[in-house]
KEVEXKE-130939 format. One record per residue (C-alpha): residue in one letter; z, y, x. Coordinates in Angstrom, 3 decimals. Layout:
<pts>
residu a, zz Z, yy Y, xx X
...
</pts>
This chain:
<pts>
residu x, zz 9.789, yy 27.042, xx 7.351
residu x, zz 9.704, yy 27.115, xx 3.884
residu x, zz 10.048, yy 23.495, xx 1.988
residu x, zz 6.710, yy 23.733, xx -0.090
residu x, zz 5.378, yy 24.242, xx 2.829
residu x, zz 6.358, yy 20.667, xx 4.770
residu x, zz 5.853, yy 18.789, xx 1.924
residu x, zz 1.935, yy 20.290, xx 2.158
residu x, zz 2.333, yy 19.265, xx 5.624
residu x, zz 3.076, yy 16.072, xx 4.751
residu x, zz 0.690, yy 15.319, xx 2.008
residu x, zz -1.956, yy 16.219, xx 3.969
residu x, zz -0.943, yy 13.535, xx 7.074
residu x, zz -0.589, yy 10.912, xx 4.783
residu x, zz -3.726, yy 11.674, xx 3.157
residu x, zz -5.331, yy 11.867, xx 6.408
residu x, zz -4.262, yy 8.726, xx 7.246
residu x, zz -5.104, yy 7.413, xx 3.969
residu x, zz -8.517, yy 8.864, xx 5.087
residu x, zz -8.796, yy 7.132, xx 8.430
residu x, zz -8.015, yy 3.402, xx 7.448
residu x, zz -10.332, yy 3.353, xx 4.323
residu x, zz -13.859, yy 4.164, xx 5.855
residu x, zz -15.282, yy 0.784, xx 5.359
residu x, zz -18.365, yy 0.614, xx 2.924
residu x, zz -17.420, yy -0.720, xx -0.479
residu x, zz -20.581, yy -1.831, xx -2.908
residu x, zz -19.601, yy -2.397, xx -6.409
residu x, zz -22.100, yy -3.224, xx -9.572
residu x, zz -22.396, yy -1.488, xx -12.882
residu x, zz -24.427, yy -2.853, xx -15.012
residu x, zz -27.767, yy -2.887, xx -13.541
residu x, zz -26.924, yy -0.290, xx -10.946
residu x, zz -25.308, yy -1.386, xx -7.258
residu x, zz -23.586, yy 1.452, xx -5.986
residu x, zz -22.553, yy 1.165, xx -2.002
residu x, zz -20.054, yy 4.257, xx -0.418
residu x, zz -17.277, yy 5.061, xx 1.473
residu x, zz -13.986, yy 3.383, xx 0.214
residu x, zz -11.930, yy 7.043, xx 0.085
residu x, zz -14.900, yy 8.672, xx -1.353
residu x, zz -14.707, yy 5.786, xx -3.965
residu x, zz -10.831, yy 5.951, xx -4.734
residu x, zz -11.649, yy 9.998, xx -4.825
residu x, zz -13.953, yy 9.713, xx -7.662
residu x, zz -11.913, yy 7.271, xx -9.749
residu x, zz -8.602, yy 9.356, xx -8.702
residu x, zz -10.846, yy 12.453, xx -10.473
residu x, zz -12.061, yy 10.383, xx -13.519
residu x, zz -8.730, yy 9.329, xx -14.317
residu x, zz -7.285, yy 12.879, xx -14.349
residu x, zz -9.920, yy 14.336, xx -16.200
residu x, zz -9.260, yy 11.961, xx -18.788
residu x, zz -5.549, yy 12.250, xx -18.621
residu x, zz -6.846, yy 15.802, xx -19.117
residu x, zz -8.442, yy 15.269, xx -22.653
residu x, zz -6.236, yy 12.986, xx -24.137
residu x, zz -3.264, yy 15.282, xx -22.992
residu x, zz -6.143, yy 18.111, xx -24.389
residu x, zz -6.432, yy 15.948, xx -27.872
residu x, zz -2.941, yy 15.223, xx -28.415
residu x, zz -1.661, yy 18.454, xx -28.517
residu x, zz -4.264, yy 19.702, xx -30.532
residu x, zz -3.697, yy 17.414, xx -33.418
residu x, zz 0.284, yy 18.433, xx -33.045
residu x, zz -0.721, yy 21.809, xx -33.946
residu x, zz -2.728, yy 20.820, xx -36.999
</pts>
């Protein structure tokens, strides 16, 4: 078996397990807005927000280097 192939393996088990032990409900206030969800769906959307703006500063950077 090819090694990029157990290290999917094993990135998805541990994020399967990650998975299973964070179901409980999380509710957490912005501003005037109370938001309530699923722990993993919550670390999920801040794991996305993060890299999208790791994205545009990386995006930003390099475009003022070429300038």
């Amino acid at each position: 078996m090819k090694p990029k192939y157990i290290i999917i393996i094993v990135l998805s088990v541990l994020a399967l397990i990650i998975a299973l032990q964070n179901q409980g409900i999380v509710t957490f206030h912005i501003f005037f807005w109370t938001i309530s969800m699923s722990r993993i769906l919550m670390m999920v959307g801040f794991l996305l927000i993060g890299f999208l703006v790791g994205l545009l500063i990386a995006q930003r950077s390099k475009s003022k280097k070429s300038i």
